[in-house]
mmCIF file of the N, C-alpha and C atoms, coordinates in Angstrom:
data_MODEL
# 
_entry.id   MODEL 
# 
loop_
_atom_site.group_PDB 
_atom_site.id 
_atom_site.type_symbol 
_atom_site.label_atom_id 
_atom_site.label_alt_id 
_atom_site.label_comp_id 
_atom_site.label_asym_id 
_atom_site.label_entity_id 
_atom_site.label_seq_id 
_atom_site.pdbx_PDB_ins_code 
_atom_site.Cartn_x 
_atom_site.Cartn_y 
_atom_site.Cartn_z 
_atom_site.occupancy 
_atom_site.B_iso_or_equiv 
_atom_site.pdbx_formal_charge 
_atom_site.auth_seq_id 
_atom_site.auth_comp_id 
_atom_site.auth_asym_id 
_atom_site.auth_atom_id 
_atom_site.pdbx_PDB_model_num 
ATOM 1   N N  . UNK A 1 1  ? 0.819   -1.185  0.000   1.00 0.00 ? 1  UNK A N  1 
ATOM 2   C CA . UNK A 1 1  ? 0.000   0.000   0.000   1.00 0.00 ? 1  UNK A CA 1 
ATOM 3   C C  . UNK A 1 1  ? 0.874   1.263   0.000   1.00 0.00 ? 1  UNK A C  1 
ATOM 4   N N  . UNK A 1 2  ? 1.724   1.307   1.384   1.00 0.00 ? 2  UNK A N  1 
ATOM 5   C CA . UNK A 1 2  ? 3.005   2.535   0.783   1.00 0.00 ? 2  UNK A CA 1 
ATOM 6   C C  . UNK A 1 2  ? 3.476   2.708   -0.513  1.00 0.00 ? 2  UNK A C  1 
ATOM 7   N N  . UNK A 1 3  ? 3.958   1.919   -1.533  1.00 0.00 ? 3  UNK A N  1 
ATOM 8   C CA . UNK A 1 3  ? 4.597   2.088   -2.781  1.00 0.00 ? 3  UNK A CA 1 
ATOM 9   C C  . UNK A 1 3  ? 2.905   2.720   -3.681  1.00 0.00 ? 3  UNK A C  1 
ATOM 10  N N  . UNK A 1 4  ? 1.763   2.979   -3.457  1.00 0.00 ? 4  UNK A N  1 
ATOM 11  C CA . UNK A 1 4  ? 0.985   3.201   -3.998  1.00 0.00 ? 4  UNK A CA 1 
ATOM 12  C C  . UNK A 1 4  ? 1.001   4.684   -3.932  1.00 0.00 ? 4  UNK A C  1 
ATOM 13  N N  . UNK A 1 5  ? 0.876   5.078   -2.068  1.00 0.00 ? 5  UNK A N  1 
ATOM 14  C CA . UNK A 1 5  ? 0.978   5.946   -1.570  1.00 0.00 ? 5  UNK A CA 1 
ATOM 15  C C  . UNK A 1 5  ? 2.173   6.840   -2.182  1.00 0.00 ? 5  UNK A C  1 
ATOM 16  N N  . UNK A 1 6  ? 3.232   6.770   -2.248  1.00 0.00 ? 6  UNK A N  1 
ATOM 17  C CA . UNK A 1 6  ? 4.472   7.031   -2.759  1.00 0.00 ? 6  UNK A CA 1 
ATOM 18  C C  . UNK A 1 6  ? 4.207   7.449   -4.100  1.00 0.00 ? 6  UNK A C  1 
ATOM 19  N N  . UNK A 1 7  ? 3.829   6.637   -5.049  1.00 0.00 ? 7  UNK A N  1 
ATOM 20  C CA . UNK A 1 7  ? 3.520   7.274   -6.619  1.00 0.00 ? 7  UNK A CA 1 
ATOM 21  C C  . UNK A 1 7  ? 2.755   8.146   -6.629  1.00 0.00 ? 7  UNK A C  1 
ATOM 22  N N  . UNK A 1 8  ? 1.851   7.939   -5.583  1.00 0.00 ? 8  UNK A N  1 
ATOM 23  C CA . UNK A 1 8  ? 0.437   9.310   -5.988  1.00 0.00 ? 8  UNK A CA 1 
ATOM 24  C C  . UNK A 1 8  ? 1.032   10.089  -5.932  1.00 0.00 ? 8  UNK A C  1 
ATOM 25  N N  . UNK A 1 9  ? 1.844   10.258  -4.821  1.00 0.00 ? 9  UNK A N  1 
ATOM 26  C CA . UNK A 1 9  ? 1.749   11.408  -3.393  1.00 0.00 ? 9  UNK A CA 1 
ATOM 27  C C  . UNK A 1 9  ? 3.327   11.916  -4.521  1.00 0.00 ? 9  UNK A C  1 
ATOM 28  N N  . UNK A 1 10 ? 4.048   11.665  -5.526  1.00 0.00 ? 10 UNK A N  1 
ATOM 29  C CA . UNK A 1 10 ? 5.077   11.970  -6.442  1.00 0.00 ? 10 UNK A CA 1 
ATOM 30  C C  . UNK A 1 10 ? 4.148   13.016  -7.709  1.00 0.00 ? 10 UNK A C  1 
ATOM 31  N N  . UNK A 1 11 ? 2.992   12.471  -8.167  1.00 0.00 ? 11 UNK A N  1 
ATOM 32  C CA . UNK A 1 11 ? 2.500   13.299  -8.673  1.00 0.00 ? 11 UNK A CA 1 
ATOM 33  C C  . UNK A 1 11 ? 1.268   14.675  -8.543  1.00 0.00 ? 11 UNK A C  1 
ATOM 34  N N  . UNK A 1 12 ? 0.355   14.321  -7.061  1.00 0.00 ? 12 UNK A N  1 
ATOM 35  C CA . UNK A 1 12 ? -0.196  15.155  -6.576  1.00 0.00 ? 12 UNK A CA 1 
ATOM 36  C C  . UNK A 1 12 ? 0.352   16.021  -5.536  1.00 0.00 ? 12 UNK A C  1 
ATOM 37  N N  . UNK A 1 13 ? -0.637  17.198  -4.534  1.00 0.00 ? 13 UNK A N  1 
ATOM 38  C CA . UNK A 1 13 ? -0.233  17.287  -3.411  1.00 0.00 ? 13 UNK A CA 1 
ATOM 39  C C  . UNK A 1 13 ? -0.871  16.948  -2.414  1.00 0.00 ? 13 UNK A C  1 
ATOM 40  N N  . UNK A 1 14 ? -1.716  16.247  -2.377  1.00 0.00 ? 14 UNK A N  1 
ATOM 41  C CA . UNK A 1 14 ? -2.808  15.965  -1.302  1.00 0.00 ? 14 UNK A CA 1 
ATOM 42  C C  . UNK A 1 14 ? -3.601  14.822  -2.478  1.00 0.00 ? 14 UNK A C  1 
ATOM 43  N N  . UNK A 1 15 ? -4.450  13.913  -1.413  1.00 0.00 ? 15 UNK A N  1 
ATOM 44  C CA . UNK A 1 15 ? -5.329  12.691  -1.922  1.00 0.00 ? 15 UNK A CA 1 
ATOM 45  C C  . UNK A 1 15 ? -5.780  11.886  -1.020  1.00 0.00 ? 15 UNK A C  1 
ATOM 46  N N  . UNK A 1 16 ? -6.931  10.780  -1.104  1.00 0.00 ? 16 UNK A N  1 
ATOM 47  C CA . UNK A 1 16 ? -6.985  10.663  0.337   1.00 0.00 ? 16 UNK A CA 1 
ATOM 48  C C  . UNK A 1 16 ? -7.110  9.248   -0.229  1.00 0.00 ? 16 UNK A C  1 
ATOM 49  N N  . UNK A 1 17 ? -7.132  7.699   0.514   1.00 0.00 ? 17 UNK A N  1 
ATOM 50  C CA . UNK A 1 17 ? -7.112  6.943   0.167   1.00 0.00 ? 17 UNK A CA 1 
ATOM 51  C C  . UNK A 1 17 ? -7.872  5.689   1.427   1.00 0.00 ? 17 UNK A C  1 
ATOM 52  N N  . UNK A 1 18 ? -8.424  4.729   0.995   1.00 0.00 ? 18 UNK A N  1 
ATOM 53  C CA . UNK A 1 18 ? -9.054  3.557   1.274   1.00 0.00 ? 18 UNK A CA 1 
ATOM 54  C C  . UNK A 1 18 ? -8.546  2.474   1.130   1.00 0.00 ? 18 UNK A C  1 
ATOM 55  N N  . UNK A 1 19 ? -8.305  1.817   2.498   1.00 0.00 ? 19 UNK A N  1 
ATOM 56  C CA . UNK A 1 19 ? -8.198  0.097   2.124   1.00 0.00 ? 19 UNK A CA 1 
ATOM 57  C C  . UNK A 1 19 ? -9.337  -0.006  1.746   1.00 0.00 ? 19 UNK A C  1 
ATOM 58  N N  . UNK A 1 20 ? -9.482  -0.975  1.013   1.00 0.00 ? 20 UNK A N  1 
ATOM 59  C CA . UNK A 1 20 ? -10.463 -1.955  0.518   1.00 0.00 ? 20 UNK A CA 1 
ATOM 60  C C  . UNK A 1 20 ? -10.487 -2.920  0.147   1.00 0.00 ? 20 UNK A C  1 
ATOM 61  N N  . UNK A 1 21 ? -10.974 -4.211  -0.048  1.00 0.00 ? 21 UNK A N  1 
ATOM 62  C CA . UNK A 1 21 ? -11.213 -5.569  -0.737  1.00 0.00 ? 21 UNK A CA 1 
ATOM 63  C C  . UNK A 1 21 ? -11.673 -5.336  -2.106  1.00 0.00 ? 21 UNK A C  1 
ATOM 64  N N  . UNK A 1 22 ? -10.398 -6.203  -3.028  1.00 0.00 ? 22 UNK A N  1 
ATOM 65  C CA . UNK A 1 22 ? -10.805 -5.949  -4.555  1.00 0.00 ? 22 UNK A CA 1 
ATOM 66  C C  . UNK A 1 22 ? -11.363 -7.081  -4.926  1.00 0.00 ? 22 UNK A C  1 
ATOM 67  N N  . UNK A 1 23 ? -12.010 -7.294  -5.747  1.00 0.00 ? 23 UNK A N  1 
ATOM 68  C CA . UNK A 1 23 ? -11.981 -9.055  -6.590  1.00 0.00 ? 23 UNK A CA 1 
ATOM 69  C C  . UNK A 1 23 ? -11.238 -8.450  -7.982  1.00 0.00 ? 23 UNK A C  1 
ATOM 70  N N  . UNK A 1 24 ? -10.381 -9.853  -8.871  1.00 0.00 ? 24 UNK A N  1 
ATOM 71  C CA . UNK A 1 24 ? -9.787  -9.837  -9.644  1.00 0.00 ? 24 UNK A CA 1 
ATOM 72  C C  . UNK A 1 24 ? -10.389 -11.625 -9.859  1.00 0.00 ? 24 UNK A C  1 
ATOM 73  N N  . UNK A 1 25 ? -10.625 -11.561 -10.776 1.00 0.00 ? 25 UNK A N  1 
ATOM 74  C CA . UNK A 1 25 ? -10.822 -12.615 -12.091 1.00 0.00 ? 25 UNK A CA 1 
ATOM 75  C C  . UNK A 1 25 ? -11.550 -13.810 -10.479 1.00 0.00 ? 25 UNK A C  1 
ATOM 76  N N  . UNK A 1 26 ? -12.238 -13.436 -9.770  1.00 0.00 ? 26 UNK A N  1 
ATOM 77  C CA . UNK A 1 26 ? -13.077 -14.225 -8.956  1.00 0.00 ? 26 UNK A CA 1 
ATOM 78  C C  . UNK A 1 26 ? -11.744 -14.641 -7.694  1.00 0.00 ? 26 UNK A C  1 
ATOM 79  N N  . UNK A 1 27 ? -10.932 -13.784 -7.576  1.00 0.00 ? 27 UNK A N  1 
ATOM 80  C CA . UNK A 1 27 ? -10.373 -13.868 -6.352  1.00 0.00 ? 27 UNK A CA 1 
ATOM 81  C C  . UNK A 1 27 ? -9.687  -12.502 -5.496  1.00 0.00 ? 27 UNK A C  1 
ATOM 82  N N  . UNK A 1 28 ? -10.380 -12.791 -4.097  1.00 0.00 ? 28 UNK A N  1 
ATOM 83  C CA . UNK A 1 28 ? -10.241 -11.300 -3.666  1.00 0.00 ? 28 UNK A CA 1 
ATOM 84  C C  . UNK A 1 28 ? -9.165  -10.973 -2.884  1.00 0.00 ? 28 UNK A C  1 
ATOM 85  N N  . UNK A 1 29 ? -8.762  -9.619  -3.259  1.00 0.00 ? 29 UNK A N  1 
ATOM 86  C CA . UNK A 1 29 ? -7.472  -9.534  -3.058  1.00 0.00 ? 29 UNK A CA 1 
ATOM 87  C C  . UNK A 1 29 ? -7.423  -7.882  -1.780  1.00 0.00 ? 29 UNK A C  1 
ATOM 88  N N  . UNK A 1 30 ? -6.574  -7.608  -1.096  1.00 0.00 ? 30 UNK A N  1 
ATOM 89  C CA . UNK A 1 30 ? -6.342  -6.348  -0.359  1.00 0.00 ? 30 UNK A CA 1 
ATOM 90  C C  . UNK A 1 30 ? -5.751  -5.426  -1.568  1.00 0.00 ? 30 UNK A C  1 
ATOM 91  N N  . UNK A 1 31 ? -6.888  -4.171  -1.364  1.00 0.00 ? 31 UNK A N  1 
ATOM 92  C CA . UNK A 1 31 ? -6.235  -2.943  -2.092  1.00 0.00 ? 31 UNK A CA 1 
ATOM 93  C C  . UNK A 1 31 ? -6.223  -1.473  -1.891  1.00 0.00 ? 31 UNK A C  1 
ATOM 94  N N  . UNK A 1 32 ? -5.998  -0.649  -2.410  1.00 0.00 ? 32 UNK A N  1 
ATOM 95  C CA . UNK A 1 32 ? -5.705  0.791   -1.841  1.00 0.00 ? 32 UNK A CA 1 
ATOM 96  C C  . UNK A 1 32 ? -6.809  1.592   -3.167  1.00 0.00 ? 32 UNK A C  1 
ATOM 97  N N  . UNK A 1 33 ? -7.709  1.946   -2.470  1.00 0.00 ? 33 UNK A N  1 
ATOM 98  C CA . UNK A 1 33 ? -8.769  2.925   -3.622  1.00 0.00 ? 33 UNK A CA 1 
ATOM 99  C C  . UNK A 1 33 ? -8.014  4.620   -3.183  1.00 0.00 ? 33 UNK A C  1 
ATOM 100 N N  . UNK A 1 34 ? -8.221  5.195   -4.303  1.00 0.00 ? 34 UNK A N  1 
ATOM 101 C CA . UNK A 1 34 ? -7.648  6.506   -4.029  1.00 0.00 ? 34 UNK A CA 1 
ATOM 102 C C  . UNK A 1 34 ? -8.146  7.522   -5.097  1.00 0.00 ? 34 UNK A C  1 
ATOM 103 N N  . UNK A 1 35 ? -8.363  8.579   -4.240  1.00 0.00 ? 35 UNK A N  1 
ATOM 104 C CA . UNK A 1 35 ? -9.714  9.830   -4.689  1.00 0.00 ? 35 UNK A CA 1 
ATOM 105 C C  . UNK A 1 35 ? -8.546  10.554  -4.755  1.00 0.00 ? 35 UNK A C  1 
ATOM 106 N N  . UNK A 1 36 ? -9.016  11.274  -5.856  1.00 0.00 ? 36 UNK A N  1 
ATOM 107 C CA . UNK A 1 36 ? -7.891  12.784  -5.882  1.00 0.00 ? 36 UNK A CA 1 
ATOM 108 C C  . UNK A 1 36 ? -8.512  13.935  -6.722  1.00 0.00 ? 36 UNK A C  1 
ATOM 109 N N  . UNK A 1 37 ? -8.704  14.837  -6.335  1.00 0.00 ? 37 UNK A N  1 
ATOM 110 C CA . UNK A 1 37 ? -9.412  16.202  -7.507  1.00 0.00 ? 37 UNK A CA 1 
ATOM 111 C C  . UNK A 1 37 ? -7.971  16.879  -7.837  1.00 0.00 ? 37 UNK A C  1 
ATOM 112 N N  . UNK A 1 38 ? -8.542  16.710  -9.499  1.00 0.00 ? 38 UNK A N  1 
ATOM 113 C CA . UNK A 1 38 ? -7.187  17.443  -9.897  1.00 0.00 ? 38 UNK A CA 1 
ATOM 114 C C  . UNK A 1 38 ? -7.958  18.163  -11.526 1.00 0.00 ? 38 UNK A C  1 
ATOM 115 N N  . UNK A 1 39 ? -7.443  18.940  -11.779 1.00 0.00 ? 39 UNK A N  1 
ATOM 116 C CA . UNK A 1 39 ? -7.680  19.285  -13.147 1.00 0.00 ? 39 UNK A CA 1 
ATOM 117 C C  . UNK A 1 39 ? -6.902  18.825  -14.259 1.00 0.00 ? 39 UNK A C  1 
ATOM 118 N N  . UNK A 1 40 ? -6.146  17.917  -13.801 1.00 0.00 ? 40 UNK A N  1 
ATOM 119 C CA . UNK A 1 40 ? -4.833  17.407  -14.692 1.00 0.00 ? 40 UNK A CA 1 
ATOM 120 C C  . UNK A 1 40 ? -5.973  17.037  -16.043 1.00 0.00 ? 40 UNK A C  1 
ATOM 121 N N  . UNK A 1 41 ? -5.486  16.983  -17.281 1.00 0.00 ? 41 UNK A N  1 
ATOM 122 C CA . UNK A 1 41 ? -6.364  16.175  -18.148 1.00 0.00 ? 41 UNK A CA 1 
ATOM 123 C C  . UNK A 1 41 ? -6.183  14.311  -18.347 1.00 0.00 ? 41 UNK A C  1 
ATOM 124 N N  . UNK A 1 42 ? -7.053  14.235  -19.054 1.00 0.00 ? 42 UNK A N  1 
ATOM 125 C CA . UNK A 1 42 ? -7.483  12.026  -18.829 1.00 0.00 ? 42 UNK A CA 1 
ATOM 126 C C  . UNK A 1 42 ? -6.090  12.010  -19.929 1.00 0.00 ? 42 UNK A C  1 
ATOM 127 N N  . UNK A 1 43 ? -5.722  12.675  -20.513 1.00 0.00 ? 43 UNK A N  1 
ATOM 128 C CA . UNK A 1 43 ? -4.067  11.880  -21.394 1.00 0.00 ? 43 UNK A CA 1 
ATOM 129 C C  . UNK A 1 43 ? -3.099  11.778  -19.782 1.00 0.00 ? 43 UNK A C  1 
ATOM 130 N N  . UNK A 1 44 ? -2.848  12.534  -19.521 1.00 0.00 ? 44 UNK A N  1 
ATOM 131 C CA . UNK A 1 44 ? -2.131  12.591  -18.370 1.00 0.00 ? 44 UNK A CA 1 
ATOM 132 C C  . UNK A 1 44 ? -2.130  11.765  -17.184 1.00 0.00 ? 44 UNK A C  1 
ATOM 133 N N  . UNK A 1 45 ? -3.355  11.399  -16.833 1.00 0.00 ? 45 UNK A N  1 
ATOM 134 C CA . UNK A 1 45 ? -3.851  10.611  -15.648 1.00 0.00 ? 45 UNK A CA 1 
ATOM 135 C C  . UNK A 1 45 ? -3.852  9.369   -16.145 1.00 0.00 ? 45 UNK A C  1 
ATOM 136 N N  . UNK A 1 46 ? -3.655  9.276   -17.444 1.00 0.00 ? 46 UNK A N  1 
ATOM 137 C CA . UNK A 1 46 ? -4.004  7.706   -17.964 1.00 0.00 ? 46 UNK A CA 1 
ATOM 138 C C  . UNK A 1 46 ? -2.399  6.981   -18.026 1.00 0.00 ? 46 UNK A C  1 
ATOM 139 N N  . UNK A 1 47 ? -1.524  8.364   -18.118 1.00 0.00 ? 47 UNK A N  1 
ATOM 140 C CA . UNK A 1 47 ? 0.014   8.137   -17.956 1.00 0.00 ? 47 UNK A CA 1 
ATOM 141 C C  . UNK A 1 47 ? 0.208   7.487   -17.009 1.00 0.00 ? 47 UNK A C  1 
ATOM 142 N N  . UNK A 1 48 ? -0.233  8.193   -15.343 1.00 0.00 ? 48 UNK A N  1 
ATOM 143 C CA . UNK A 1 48 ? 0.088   8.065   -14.057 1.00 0.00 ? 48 UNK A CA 1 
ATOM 144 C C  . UNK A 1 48 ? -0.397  6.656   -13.499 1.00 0.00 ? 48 UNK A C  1 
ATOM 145 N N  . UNK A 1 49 ? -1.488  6.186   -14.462 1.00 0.00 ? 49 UNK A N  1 
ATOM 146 C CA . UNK A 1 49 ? -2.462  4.619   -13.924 1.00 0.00 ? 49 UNK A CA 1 
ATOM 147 C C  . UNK A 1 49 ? -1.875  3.793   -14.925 1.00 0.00 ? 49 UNK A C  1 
ATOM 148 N N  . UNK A 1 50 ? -1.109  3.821   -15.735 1.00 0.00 ? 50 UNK A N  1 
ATOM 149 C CA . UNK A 1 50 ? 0.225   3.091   -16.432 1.00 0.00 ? 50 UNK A CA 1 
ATOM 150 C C  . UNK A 1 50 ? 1.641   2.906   -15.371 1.00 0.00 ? 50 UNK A C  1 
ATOM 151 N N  . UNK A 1 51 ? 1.482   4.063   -14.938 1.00 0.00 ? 51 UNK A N  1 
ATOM 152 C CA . UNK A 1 51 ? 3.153   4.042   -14.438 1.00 0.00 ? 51 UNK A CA 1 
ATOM 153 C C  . UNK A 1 51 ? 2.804   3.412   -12.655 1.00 0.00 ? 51 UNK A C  1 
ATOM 154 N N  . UNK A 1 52 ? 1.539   3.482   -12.745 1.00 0.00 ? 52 UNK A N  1 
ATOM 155 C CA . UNK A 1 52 ? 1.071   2.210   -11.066 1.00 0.00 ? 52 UNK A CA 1 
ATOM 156 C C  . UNK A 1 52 ? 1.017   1.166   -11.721 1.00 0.00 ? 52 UNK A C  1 
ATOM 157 N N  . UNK A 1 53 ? 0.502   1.079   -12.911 1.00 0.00 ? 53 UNK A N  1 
ATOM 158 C CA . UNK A 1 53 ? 0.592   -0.626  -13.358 1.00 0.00 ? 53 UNK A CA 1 
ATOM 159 C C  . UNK A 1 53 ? 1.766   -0.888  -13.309 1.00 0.00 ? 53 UNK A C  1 
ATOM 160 N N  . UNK A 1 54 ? 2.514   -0.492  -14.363 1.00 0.00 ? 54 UNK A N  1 
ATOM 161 C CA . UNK A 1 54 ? 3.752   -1.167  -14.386 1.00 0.00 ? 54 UNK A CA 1 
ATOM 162 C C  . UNK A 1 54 ? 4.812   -1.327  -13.124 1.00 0.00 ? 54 UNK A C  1 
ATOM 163 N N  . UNK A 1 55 ? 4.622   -0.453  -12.003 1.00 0.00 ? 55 UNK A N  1 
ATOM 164 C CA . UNK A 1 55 ? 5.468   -0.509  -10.943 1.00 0.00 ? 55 UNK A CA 1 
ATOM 165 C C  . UNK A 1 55 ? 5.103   -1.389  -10.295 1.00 0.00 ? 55 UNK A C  1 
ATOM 166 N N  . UNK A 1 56 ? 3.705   -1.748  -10.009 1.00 0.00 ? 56 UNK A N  1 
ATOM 167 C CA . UNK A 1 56 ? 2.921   -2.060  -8.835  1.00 0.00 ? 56 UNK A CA 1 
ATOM 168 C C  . UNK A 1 56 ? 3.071   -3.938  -9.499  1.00 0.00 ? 56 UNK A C  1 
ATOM 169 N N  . UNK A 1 57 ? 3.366   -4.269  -10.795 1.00 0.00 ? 57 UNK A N  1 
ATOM 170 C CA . UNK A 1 57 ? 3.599   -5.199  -11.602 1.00 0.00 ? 57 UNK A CA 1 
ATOM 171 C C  . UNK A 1 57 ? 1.630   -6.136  -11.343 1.00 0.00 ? 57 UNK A C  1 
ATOM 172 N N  . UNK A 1 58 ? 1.201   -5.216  -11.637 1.00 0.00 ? 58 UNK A N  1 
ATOM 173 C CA . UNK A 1 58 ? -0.530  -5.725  -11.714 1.00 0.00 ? 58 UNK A CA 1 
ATOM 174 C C  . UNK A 1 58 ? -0.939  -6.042  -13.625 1.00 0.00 ? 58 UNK A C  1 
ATOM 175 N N  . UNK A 1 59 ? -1.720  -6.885  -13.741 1.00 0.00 ? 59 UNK A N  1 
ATOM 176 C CA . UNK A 1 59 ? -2.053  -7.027  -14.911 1.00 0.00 ? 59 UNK A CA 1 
ATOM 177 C C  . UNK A 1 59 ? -3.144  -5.585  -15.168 1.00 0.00 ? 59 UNK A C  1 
ATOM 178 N N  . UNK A 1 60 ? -3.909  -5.356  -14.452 1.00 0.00 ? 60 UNK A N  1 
ATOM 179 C CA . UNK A 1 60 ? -4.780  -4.182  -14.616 1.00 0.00 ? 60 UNK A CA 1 
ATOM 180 C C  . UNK A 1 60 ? -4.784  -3.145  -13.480 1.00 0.00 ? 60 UNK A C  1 
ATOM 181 N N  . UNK A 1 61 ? -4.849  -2.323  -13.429 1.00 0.00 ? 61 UNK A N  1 
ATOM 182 C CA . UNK A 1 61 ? -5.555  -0.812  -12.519 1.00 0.00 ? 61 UNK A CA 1 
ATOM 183 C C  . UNK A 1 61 ? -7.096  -0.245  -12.918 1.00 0.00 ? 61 UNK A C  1 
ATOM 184 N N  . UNK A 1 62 ? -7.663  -0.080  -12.175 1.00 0.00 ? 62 UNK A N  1 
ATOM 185 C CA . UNK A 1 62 ? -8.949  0.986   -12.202 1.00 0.00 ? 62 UNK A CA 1 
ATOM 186 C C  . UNK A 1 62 ? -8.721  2.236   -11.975 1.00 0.00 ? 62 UNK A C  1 
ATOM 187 N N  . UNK A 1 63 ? -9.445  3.026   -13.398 1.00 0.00 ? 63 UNK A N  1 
ATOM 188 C CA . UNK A 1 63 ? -8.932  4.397   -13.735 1.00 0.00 ? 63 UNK A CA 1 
ATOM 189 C C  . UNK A 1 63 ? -10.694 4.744   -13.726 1.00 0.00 ? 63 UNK A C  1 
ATOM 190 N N  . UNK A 1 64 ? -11.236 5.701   -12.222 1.00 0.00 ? 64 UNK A N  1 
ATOM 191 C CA . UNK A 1 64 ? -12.590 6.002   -13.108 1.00 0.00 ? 64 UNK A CA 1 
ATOM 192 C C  . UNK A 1 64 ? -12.175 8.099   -12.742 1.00 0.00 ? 64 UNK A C  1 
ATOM 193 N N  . UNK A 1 65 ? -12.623 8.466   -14.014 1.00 0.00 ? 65 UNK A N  1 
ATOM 194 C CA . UNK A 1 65 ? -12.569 9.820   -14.186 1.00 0.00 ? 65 UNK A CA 1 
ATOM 195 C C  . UNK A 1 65 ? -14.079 10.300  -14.049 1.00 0.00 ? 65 UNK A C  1 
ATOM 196 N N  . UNK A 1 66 ? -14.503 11.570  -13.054 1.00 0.00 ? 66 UNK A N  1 
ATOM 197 C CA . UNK A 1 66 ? -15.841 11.743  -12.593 1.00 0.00 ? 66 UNK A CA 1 
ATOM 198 C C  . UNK A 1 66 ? -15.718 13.161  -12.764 1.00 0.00 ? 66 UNK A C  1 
ATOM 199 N N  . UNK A 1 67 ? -16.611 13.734  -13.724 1.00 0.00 ? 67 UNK A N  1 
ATOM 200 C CA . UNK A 1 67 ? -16.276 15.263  -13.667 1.00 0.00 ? 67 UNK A CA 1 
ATOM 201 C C  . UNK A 1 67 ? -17.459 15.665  -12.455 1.00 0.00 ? 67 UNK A C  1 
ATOM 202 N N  . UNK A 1 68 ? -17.030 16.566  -11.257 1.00 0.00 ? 68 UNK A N  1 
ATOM 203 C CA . UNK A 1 68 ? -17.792 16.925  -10.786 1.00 0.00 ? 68 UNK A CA 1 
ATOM 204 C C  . UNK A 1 68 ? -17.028 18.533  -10.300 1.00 0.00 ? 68 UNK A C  1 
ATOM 205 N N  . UNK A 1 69 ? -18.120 18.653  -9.408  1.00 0.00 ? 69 UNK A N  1 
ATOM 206 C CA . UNK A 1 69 ? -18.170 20.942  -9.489  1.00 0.00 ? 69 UNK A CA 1 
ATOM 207 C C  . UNK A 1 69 ? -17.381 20.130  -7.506  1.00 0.00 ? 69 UNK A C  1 
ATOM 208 N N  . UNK A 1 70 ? -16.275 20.882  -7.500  1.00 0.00 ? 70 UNK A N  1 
ATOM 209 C CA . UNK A 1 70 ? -15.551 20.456  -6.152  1.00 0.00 ? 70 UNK A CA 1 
ATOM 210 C C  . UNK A 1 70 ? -14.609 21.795  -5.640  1.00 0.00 ? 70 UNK A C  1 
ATOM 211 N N  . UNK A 1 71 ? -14.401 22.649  -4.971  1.00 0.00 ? 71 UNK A N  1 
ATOM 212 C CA . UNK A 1 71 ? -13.792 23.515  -4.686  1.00 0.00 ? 71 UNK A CA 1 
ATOM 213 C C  . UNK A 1 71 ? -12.873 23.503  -3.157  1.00 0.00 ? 71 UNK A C  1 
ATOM 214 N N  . UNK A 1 72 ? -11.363 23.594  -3.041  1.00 0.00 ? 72 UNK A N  1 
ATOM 215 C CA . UNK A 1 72 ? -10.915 23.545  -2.107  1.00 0.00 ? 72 UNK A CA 1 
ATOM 216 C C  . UNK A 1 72 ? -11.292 24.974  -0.863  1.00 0.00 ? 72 UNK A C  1 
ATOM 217 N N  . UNK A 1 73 ? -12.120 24.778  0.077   1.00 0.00 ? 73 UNK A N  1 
ATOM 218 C CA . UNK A 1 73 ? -12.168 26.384  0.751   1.00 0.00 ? 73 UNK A CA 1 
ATOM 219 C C  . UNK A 1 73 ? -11.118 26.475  1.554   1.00 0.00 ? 73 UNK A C  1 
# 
């Protein structure tokens, strides 16, 4: 979960994150869900959920992009 923590936390400045229970191909596994508001664009973010795949050495990552109205006060 740190080495997850570590990549985000390399490209954002703040994010907040969840253990959670994943399933993968009908077996469930421990994982790290992680929320982040950013304006970065989806070419860019699709970079950053490549460069967790390939580090994290996973066959897949979940990338969901949610446009919503969010303001830091």
């Amino acid at each position: 979960m740190e080495k997850i923590e570590d990549i985000v936390s390399s490209h954002f400045d703040g994010f907040t994150a969840f253990e959670v229970v994943g399933y993968w191909k009908g077996s469930k596994e421990r994982t790290l869900k992680v929320e982040v508001i950013t304006e970065e664009n989806p070419p860019k973010l699709a970079k950053i959920g490549k460069e967790l795949k390939e580090k994290l050495e996973q066959e897949a990552v979940i990338m969901e992009i949610i446009n919503s109205n969010c303001a830091f006060l």
